[in-house]
N, C-alpha and C positions, 0 to 999 in steps of 0.2 A: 504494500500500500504506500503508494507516495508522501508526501509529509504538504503541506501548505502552510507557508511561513509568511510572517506578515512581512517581510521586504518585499515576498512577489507580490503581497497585493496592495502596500503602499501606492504603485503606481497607478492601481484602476481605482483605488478611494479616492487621489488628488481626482482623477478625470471625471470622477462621480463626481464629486464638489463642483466642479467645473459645470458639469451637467447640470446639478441643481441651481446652483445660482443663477441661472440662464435660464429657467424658467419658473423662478422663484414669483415672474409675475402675474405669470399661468396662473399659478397654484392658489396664489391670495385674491384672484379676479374671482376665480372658480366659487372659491369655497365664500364669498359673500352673494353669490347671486341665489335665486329660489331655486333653481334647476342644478345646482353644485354639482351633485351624484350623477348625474347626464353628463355633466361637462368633464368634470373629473372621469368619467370612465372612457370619454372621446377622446382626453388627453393623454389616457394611459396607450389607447390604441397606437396614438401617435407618435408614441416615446420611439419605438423602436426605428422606423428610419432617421430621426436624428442621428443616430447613430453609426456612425462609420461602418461599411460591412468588409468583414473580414471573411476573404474563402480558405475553409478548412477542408484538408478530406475524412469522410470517414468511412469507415472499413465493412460497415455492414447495414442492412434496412435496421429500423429499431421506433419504436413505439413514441410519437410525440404526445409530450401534457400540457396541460394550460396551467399547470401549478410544476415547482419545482422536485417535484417525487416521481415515483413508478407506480406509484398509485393505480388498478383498474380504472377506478372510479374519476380519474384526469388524464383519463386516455382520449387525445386529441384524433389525433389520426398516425400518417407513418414520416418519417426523413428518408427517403432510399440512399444509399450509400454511394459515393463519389464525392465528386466537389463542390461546395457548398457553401452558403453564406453563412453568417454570424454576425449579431448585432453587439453582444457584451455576454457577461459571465455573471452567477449570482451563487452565494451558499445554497444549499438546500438538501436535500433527503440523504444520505450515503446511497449507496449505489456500487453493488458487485456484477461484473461483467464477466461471466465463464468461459464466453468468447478470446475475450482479450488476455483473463485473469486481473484485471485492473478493477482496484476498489477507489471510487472519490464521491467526493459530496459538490462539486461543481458542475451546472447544469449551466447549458447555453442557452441562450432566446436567441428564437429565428421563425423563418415561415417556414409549415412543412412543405411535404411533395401532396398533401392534398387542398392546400391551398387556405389554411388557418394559418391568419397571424399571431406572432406574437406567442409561440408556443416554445415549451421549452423539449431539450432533449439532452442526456447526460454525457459527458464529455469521454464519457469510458471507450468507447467507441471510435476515435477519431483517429488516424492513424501516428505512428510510434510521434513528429515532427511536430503536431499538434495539440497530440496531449501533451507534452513536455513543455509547450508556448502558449498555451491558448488565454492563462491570466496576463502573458504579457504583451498578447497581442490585441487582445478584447479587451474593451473598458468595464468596471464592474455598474452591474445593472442598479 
């Protein structure tokens, strides 16, 4: 099981920072008007192409969620395996892959191959170049 250390993820917190502040005017518009929960959920949809997209490969089809876990119950649709976008990296569920033998708790948001935004899928799966990069390639979400 690999280790996740806070130096690697110093650099996606600053770029989170970065991201927040940047629509820190979003968030205080939102959340005074009567429709907040509308708007805030239109803005969460939107969060992900701000985001720089990063192509990663990965090594096999595999199960996308709308929450950070493997969860049945936030089973999106599928990622087919190749090359692939990424929007950022976020903590979430651990996650053992028998495929790979790779255990981590980092899950990426992206869009699947069925066409839901904004899903996540676990990073166990990417191949050897990107699992090894992918916090320092992706901003944390």
């Amino acid at each position: 099981m690999r280790k996740r250390t806070l130096g690697r993820t110093a650099m996606g917190l600053l770029a989170a920072a970065g991201m927040l502040m940047g629509t820190a005017g979003v968030s205080s518009a939102a959340a005074s008007g009567s429709s907040a929960k509308a708007e805030s959920a239109s803005t969460s949809k939107a969060l992900a192409p701000a985001y720089p997209m990063v192509w990663l490969n990965t090594v096999i089809d595999q199960w996308s969620h709308w929450t950070p876990d493997a969860n049945e119950s936030s089973h999106a649709g599928w990622l087919y395996k190749g090359n692939r976008y990424f929007y950022c990296w976020t903590w979430g569920a651990q996650y053992y892959a028998p495929e790979t033998n790779r255990t981590s708790s980092v899950w990426l948001r992206t869009n699947d191959s069925n066409g839901n935004s904004n899903i996540y899928v676990t990073d166990t799966y990417l191949d050897a170049y990107g699992y090894g990069n992918d916090q320092n390639l992706l901003p944390y979400c």
